[in-house]
DRENDO-1510 file (C-alpha; in Angstrom, 1 decimal, always signed):
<recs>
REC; n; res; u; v; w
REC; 1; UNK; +0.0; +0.0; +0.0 .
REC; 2; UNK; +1.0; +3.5; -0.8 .
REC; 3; UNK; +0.5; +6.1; +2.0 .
REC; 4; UNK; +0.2; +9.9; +2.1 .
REC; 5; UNK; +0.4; +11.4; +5.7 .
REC; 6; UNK; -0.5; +15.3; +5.2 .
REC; 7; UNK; +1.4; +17.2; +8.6 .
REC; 8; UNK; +5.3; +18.2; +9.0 .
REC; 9; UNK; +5.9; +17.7; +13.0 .
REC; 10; UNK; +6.7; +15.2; +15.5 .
REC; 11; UNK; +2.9; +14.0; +15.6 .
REC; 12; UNK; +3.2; +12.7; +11.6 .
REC; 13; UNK; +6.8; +11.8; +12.7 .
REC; 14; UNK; +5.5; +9.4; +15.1 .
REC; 15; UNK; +2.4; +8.4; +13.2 .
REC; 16; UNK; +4.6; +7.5; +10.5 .
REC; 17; UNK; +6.5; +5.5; +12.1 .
REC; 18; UNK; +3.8; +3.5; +13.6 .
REC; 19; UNK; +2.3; +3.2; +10.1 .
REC; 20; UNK; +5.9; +1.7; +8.8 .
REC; 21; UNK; +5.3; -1.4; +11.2 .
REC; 22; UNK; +3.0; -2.8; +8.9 .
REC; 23; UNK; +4.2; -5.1; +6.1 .
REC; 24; UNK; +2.1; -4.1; +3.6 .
REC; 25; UNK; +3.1; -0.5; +3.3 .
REC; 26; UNK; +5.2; -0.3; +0.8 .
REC; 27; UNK; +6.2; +3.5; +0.8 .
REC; 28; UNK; +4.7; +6.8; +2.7 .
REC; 29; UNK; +4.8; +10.4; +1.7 .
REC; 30; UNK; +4.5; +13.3; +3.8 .
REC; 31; UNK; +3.4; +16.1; +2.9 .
REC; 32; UNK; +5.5; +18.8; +3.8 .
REC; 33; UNK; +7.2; +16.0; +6.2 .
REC; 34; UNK; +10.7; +18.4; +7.5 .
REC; 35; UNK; +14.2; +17.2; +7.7 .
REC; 36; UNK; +14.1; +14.4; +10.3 .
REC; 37; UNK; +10.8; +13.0; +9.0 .
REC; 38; UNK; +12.9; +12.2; +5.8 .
REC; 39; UNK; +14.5; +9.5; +7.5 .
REC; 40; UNK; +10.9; +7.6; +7.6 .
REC; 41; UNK; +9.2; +8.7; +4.4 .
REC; 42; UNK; +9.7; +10.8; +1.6 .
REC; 43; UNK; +9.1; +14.7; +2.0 .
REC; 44; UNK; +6.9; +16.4; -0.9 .
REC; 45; UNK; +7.2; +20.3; -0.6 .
REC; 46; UNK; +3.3; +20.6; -0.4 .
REC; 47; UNK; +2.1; +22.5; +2.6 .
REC; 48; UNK; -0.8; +21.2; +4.8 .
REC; 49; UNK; -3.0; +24.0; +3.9 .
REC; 50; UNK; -2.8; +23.7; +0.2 .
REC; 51; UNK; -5.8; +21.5; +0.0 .
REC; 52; UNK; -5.9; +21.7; -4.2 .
REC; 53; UNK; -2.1; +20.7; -4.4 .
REC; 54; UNK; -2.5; +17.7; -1.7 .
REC; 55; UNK; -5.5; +16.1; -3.9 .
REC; 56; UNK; -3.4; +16.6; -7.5 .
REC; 57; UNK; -0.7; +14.8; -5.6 .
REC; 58; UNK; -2.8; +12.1; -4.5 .
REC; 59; UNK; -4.2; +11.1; -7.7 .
REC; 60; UNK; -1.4; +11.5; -9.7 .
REC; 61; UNK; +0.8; +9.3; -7.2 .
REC; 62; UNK; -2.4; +6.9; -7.0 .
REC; 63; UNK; -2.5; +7.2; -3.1 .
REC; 64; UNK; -3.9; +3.9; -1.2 .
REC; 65; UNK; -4.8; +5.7; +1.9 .
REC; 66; UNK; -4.5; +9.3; +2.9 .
REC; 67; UNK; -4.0; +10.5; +6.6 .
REC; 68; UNK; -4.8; +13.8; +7.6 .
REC; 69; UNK; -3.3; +14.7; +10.8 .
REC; 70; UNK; -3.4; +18.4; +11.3 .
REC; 71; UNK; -6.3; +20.5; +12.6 .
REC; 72; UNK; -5.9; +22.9; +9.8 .
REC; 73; UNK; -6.8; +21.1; +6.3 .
REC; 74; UNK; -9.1; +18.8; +8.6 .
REC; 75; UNK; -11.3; +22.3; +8.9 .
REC; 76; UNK; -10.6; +23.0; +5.6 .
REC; 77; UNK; -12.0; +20.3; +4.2 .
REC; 78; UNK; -9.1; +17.8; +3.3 .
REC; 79; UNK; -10.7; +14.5; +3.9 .
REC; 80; UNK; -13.7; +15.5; +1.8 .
REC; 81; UNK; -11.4; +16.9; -1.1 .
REC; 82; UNK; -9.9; +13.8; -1.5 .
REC; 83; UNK; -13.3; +11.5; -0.4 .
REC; 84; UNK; -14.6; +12.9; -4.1 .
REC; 85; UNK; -11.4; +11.9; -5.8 .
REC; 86; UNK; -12.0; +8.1; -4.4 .
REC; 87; UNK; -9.3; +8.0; -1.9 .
REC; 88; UNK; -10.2; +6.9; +1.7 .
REC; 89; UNK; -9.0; +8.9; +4.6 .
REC; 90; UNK; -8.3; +9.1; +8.1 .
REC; 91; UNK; -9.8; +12.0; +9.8 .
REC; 92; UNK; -12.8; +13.7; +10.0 .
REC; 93; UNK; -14.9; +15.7; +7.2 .
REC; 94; UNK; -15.2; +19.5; +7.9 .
REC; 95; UNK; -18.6; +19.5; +9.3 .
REC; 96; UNK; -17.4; +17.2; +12.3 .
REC; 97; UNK; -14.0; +19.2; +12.2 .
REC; 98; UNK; -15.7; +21.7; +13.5 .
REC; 99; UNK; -16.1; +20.1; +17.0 .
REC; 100; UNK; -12.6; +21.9; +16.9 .
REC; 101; UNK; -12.7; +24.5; +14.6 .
REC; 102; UNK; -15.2; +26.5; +16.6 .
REC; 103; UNK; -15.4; +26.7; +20.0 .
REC; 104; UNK; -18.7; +27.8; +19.7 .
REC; 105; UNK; -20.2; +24.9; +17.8 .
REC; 106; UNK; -18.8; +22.6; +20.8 .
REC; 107; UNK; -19.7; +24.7; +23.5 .
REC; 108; UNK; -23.2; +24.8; +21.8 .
REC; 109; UNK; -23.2; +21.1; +21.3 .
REC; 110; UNK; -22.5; +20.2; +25.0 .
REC; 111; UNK; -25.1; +22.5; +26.0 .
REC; 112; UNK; -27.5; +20.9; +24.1 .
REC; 113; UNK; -27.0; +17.2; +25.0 .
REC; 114; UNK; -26.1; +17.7; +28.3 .
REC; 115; UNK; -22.8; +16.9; +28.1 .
REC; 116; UNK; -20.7; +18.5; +31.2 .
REC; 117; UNK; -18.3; +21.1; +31.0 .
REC; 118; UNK; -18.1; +24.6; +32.2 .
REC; 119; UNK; -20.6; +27.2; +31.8 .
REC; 120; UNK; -20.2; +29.6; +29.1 .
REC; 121; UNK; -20.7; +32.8; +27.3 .
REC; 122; UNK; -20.3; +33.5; +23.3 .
REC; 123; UNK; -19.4; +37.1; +22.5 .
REC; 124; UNK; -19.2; +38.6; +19.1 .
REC; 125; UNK; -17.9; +41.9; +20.0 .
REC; 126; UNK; -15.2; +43.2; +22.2 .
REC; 127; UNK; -17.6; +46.1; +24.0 .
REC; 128; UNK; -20.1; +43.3; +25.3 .
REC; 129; UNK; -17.6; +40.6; +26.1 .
REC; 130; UNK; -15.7; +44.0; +28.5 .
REC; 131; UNK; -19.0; +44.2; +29.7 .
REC; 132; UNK; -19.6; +41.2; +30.9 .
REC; 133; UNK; -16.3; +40.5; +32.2 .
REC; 134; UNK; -16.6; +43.9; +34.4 .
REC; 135; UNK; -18.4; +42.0; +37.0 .
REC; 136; UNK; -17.6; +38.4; +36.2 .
REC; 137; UNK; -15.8; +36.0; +38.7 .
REC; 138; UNK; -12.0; +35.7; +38.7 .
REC; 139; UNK; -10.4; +33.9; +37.5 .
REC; 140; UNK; -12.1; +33.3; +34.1 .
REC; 141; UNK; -11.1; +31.6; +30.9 .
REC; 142; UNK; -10.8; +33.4; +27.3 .
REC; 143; UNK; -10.8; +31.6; +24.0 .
REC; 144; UNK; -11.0; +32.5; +20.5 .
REC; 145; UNK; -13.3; +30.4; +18.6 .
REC; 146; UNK; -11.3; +29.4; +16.0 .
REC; 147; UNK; -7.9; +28.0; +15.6 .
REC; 148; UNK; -5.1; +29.3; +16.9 .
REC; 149; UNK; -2.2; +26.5; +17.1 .
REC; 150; UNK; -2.8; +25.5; +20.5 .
REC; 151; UNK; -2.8; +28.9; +21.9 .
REC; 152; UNK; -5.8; +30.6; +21.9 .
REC; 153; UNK; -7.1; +29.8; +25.6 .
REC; 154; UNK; -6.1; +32.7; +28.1 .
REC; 155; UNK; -6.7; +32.0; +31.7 .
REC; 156; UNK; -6.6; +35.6; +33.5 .
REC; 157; UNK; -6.6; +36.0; +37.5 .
REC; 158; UNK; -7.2; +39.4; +37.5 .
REC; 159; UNK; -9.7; +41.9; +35.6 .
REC; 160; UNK; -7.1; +42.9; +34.0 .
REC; 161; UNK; -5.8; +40.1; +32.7 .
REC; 162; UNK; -9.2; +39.7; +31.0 .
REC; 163; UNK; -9.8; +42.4; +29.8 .
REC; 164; UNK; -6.4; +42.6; +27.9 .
REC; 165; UNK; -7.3; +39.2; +26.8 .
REC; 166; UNK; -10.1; +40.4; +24.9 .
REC; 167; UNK; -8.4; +43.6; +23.2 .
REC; 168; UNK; -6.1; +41.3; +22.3 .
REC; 169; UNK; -8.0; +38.7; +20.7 .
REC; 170; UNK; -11.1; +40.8; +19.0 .
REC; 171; UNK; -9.2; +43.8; +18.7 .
REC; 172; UNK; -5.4; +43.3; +17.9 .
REC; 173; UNK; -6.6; +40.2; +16.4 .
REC; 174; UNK; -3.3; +38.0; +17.4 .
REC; 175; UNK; -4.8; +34.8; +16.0 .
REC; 176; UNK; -6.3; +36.6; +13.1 .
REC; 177; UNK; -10.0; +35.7; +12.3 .
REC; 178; UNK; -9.8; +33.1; +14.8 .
REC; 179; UNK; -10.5; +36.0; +17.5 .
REC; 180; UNK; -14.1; +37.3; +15.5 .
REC; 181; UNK; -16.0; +35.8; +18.5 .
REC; 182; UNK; -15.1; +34.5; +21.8 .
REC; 183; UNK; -16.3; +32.6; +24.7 .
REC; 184; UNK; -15.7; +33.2; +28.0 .
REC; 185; UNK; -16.0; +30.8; +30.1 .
REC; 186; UNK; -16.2; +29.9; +34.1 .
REC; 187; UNK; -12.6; +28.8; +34.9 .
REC; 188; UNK; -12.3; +25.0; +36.6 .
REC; 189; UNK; -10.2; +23.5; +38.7 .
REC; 190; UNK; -8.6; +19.6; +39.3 .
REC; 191; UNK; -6.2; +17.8; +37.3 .
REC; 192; UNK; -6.4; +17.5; +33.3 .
REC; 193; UNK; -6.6; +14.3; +31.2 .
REC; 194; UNK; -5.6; +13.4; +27.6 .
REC; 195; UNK; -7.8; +10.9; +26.1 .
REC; 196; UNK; -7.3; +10.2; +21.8 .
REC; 197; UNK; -10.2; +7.9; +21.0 .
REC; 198; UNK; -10.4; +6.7; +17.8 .
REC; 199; UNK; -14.2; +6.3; +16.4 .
REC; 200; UNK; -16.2; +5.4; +13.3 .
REC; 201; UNK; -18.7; +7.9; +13.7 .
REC; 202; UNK; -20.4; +4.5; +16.4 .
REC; 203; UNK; -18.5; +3.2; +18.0 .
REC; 204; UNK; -15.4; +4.9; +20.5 .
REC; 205; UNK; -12.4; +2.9; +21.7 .
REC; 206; UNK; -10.7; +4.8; +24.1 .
REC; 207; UNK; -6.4; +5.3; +23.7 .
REC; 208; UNK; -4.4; +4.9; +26.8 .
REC; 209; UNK; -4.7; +8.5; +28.6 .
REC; 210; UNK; -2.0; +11.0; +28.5 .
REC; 211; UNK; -1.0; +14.2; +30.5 .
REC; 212; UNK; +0.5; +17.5; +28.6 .
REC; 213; UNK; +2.6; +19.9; +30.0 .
REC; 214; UNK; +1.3; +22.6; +28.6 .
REC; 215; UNK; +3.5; +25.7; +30.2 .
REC; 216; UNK; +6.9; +26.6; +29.0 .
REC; 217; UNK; +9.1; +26.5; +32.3 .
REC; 218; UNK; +9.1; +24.2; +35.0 .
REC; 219; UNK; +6.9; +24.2; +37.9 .
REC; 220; UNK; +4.0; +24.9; +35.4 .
REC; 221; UNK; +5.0; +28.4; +35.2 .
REC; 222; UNK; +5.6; +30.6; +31.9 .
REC; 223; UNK; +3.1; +31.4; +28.9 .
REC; 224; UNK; +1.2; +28.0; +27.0 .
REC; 225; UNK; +3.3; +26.3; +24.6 .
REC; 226; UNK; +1.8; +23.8; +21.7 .
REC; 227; UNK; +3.3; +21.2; +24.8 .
REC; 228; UNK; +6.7; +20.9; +26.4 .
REC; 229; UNK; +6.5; +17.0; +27.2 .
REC; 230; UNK; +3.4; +14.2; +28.1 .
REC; 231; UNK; +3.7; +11.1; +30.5 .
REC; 232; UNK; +1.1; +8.3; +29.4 .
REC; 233; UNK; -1.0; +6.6; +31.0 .
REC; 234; UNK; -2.3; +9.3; +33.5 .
REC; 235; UNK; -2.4; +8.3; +37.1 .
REC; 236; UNK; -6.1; +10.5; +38.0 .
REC; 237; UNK; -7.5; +8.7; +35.0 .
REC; 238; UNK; -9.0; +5.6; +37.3 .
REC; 239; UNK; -10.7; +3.3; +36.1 .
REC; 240; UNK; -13.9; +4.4; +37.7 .
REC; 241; UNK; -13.5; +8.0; +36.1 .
REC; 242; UNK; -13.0; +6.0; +32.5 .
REC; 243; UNK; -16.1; +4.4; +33.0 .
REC; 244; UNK; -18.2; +7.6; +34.2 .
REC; 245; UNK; -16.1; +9.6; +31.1 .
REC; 246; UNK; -17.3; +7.0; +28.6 .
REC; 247; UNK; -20.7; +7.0; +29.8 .
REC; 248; UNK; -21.3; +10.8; +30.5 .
REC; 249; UNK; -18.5; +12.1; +27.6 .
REC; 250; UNK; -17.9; +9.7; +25.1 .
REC; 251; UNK; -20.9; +8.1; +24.0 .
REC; 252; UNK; -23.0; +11.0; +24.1 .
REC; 253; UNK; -20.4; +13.1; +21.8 .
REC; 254; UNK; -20.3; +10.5; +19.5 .
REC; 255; UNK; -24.6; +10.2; +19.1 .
REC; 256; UNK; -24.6; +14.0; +19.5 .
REC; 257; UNK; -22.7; +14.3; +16.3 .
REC; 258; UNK; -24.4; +11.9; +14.6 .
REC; 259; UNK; -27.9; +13.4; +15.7 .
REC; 260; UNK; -26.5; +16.7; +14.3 .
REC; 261; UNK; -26.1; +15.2; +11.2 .
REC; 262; UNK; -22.1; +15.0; +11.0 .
REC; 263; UNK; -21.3; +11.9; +12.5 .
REC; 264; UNK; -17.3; +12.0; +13.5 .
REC; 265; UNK; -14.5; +9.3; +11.8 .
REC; 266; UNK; -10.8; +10.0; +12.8 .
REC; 267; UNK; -9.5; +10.2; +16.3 .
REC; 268; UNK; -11.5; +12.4; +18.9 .
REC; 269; UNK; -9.3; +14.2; +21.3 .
REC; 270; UNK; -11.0; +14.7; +25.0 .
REC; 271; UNK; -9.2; +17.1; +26.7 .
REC; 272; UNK; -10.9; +16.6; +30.2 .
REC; 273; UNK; -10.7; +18.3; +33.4 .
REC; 274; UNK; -11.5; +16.2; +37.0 .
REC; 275; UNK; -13.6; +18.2; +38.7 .
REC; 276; UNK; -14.7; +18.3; +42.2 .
REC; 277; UNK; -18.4; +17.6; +40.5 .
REC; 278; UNK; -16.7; +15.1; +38.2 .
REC; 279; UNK; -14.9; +15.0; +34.8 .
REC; 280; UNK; -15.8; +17.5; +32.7 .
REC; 281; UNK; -14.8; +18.7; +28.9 .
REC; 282; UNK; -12.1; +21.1; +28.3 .
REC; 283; UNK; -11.7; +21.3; +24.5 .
REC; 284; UNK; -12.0; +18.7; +21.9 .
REC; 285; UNK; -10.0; +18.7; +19.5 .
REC; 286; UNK; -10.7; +16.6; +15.9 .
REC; 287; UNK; -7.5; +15.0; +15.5 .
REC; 288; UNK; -4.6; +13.4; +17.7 .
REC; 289; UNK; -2.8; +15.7; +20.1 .
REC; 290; UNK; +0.9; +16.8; +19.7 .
REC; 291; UNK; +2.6; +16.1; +21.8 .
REC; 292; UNK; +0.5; +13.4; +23.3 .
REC; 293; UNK; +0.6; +11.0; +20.3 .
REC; 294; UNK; +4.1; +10.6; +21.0 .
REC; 295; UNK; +3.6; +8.6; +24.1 .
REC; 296; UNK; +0.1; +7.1; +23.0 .
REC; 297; UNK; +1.2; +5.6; +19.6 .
REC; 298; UNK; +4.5; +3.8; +21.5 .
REC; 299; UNK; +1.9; +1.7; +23.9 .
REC; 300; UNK; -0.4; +1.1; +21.1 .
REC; 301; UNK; -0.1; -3.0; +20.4 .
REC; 302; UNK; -2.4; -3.0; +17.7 .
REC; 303; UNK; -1.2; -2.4; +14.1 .
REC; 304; UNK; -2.5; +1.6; +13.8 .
REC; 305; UNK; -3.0; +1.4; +10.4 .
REC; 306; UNK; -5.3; -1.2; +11.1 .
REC; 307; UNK; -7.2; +0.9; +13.5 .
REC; 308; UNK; -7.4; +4.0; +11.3 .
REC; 309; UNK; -8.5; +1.8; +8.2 .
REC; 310; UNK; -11.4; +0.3; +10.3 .
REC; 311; UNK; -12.7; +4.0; +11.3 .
REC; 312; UNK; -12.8; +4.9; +8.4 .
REC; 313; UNK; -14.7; +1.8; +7.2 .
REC; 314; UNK; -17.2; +1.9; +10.1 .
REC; 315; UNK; -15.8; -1.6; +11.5 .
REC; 316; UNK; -14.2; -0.3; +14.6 .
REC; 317; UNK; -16.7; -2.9; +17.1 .
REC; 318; UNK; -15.5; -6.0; +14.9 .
REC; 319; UNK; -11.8; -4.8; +15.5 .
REC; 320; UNK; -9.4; -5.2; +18.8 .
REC; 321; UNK; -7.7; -2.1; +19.6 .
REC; 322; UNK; -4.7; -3.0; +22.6 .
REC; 323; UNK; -2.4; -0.6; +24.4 .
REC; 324; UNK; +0.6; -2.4; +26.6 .
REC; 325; UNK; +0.5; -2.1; +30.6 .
REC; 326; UNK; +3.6; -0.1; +30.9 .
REC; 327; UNK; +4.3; +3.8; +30.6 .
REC; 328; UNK; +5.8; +6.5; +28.5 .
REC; 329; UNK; +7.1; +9.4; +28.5 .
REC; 330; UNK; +8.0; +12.7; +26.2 .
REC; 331; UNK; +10.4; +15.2; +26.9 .
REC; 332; UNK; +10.1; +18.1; +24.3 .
REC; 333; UNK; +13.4; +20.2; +23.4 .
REC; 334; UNK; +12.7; +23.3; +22.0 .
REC; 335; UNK; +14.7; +26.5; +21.1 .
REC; 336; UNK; +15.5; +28.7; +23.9 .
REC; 337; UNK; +12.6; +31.6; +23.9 .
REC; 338; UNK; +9.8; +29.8; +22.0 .
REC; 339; UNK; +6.8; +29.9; +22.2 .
REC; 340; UNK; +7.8; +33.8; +21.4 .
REC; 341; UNK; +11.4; +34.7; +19.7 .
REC; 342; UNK; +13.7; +31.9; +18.7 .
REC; 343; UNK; +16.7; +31.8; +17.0 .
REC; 344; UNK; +17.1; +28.7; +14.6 .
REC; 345; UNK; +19.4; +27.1; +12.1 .
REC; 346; UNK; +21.7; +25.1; +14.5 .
REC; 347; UNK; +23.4; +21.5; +14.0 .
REC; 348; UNK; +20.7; +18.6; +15.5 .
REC; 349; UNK; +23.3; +15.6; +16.9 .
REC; 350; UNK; +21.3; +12.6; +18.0 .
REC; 351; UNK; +22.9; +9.2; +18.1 .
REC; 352; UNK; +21.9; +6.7; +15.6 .
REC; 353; UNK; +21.3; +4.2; +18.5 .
REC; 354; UNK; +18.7; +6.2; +19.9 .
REC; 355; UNK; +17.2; +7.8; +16.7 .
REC; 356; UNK; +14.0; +5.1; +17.1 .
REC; 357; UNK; +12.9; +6.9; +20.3 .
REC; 358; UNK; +13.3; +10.5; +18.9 .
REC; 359; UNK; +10.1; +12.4; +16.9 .
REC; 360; UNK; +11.5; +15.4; +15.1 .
REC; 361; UNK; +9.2; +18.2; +15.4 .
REC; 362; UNK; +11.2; +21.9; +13.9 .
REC; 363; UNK; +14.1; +20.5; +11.6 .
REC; 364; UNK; +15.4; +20.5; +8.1 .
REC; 365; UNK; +18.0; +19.4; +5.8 .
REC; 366; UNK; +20.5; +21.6; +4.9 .
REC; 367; UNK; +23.1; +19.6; +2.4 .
REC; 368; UNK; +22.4; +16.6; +4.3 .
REC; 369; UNK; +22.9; +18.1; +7.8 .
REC; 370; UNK; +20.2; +18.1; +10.1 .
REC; 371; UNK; +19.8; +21.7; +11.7 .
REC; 372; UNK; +16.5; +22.9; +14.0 .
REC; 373; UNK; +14.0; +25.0; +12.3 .
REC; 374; UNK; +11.0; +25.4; +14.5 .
REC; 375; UNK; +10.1; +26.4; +18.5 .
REC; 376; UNK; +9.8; +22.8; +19.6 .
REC; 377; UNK; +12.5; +20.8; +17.9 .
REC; 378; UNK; +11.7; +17.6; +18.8 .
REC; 379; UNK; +10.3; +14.5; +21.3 .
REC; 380; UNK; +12.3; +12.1; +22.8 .
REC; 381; UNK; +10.6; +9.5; +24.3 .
REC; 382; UNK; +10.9; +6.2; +26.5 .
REC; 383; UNK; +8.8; +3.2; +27.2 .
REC; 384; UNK; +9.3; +1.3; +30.1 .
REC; 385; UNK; +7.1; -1.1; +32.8 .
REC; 386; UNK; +6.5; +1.8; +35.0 .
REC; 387; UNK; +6.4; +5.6; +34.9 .
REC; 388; UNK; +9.4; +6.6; +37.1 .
REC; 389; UNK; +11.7; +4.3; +34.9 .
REC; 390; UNK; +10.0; +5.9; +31.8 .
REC; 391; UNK; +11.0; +9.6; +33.0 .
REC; 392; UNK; +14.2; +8.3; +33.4 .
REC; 393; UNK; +15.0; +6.9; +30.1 .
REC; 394; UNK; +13.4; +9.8; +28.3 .
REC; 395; UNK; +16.1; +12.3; +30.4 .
REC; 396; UNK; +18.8; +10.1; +29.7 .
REC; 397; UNK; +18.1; +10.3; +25.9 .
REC; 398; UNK; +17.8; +13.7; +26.3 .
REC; 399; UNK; +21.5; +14.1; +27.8 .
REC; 400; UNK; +22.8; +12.4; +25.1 .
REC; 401; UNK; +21.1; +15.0; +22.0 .
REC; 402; UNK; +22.8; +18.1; +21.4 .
REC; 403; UNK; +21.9; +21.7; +19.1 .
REC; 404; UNK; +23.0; +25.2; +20.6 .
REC; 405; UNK; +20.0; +27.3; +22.1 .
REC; 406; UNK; +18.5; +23.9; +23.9 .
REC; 407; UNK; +16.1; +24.1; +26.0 .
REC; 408; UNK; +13.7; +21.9; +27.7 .
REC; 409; UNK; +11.4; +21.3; +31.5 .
REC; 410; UNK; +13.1; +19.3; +33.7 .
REC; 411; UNK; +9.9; +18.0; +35.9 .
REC; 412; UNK; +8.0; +16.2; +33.1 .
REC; 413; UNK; +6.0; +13.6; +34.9 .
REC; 414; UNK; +6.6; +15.5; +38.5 .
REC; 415; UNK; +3.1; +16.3; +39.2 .
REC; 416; UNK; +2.1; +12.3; +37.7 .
REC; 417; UNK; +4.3; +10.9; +40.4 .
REC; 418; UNK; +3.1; +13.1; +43.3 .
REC; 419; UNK; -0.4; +11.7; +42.0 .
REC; 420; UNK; +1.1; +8.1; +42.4 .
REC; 421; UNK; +2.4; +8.6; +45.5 .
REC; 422; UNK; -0.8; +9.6; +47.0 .
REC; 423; UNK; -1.8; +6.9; +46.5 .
</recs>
């Protein structure tokens, strides 16, 4: 089989390097791919966005299966550009890409079928979103409705903090368009869960759960990053909240969709909080998480392009989906600054004998040399039978990769084994 992965960063470096297990795949293109991907598949110079150019590609290179990993073309309508061309995909169309697209169709959504998660306010203007926000609670949470690479969620403590929020986002318009409308909601508190799910628009299996690191420096401190590091599985995620998630989350996201007419294939992100009152939904997003894939995809027994073939063909109940009992963990190095200036350019030295357990995320190729081009760099990440010797490994691999204006969190997993230790 001939595969096309659309996406250039170290969630399509790790999803095509799952793909690769299986015997039948004879080659895989990414498309734009980036330096260290190369090593895996080959690049085509055909940005994610450029919808017309991926289909042409497709056809003419008479593409088996297509996966769409980014949020971006997945709004834009990727999956059903190359649906009318004949080639099956994994990944939503854009009417269930919209679960992440707009915050307001979600927010909406759960409303309507009673699906918990905080309570909420949709404002089209930046005088009545001040307003409201003049007497409002602190603190309070501010997103922009659209997408805004992971960054477009301001939790202020103060008034003020709000209210720049909202100059920022409706009236500077930082994340463009994205910022037109939007909601405020009531800010929760308890841990936060991970949980990909991949789902034929039926039935949803559950992937092992995952915890981000969302913040830039350690300590959780520092502005929100597209993700610093992940530790899977995640210690609050009992088995007693999986089974109230499935029952009061899952199921009822996946029939809501399909009641509104735009039933969901692909893999469902939940981002979920544990509330006091119980789990509750953060965000969803319409396609696997970055960095979270790169611990998920290591446990995952089953062959994924297995998985991925049978959402897409609606045989996801007939199919057994397995994750392995042990843990993993991701330690992303990025380039010192990021997520606001960086300097790039600089030589990437991993060894060749850990090169398996690293997902390049910024890099390219520059005569053959392998020098960073991007905030976040790349993942390095460790299995093992137990989280502590998982963080471990992952820090070890990460002592032995080298580039000039480094920079990484050094308590990635910290607050996982507090949670372990309790107990």
């Amino acid at each position: 089989m001939i595969l096309m992965v659309v996406g250039g960063g170290g969630r399509e470096h790790a999803i095509i390097r799952k793909l690769r297990e299986n015997p039948e795949v004879t080659k895989i293109y990414a498309l734009p791919g980036n330096g260290g991907i190369a090593a895996d598949a080959e690049c085509v110079n055909i940005g994610a966005k450029d919808i017309d150019g991926i289909v042409k590609f497709a056809v003419e290179n008479k593409i088996d299966y297509a996966v769409v990993a980014p949020d971006d073309p997945l709004v834009l309508g990727a999956v059903d550009a190359l649906n009318e061309k004949g080639i099956p995909c994994f990944g939503p169309n854009a009417l269930a890409a919209r679960i992440e697209g707009s915050k307001v169709f979600s927010k909406n959504l759960m409303k309507k079928y009673g699906i918990p998660t905080a309570s909420y306010e949709v404002f089209q203007n930046a005088e009545d979103a001040l307003a409201y926000l003049a007497t409002a609670e602190m603190p309070i949470v501010i997103k922009a409705d659209g997408l805004a690479l992971g960054k477009g969620v301001i939790i202020a403590n103060t008034r003020e903090e709000a209210f720049a929020a909202v100059h920022s986002m409706m009236e500077d318009k930082v994340f463009g368009d994205s910022g037109s409308r939007v909601v405020i909601e009531e800010f929760l508190t308890g841990p936060e869960v991970s949980v990909l799910s991949f789902t034929d628009g039926e039935t949803v299996v559950p992937m092992v759960s995952s915890m981000d690191h969302k913040r830039a420096h350690d300590n959780d401190e520092g502005l929100n990053t597209g993700g610093m590091g992940t530790i899977a599985p995640n210690p609050y995620y009992t088995p007693a909240v999986a089974e109230e998630c499935m029952n009061t989350i899952f199921l009822p996201t996946i029939r809501a969709m399909q009641a509104e007419g735009c039933p969901f294939k692909g893999c469902l992100y939940f981002g979920l909080m544990i509330t006091p009152k119980g789990p509750k939904v953060i965000e969803y997003n319409c396609r696997f998480g970055d960095p979270e894939t790169q611990v998920v995809l290591p446990l995952l027994k089953t062959d994924l392009l297995t998985a991925m073939m049978a959402t897409t063909n609606g045989t996801l109940k007939d199919t057994k989906i397995e994750f392995s009992t042990g843990s993993a963990c991701c330690v992303i190095m990025a380039s010192n600054g990021y997520p606001q200036k960086y300097q790039s350019g600089f030589e990437l030295t991993i060894p060749a004998d850990i090169a398996k357990n690293v997902y390049i995320a910024g890099a390219k190729l520059d005569n053959g040399v392998l020098k960073t081009a991007g905030g976040r760099v790349l993942g390095a990440t460790a299995t093992a039978d137990n989280l502590p010797e998982a963080i471990t490994a992952a820090y070890k691999l990460v002592e032995n990769i080298h580039f000039d204006n480094a920079y990484y969190r050094h308590d990635i997993g910290a607050r996982a084994l507090r949670a372990l230790k309790e107990d």
